[in-house]
N, C-alpha and C positions, 0 to 999 in steps of 0.2 A: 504494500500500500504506500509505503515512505517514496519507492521508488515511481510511483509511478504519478504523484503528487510532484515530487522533481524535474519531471519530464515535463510535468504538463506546466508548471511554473514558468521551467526554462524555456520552453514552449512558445511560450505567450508572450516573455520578456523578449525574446531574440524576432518576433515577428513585426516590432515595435522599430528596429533594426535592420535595415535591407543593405546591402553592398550595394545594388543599382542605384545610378545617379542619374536625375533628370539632366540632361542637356538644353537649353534652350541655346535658340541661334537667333539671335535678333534680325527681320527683315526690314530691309531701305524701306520709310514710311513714300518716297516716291521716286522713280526711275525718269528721269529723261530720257526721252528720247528723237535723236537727231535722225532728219530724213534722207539729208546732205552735207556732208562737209565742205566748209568753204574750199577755194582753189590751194590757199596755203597750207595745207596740211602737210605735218611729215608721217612716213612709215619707220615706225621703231620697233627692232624686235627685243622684248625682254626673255628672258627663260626660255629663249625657243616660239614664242607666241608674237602675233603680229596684233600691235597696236596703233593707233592714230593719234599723233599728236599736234595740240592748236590752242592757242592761249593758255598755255598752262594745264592742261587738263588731257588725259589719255582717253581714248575712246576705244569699245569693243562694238565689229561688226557682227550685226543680230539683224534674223529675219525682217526685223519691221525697222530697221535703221541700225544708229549706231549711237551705243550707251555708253553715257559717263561711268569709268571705272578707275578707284586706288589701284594704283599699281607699288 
């Protein structure tokens, strides 16, 4: 009986206790997005990846344009 009082304690206590951690990934509350870039734009590659750069700010091409991305 002791022992199975113990079980069900520890039971209860370690369920209170999980290893799994919620992740959260915060999303951009809004995306620009560019239809054209002006004439001056450069092609920069970083890490092997092509990006567009124009006033200060790197652009990635996506289906419906081209979006502001941290590089």
């Amino acid at each position: 009986m002791r022992y199975f009082m113990y079980t069900l304690i520890l039971g209860f206590a370690l369920s209170f206790n999980s290893c799994a951690k919620r992740v959260v990934v915060a999303q951009p509350t809004t995306v620009t997005v560019v239809k054209q870039l002006p004439r001056s734009y450069k092609v920069v590659r970083i890490k092997g990846k092509r990006y567009y750069f124009f006033n200060g700010k790197h652009y990635k091409k996506t289906r419906k344009g081209y979006v502001i991305v941290r590089v």
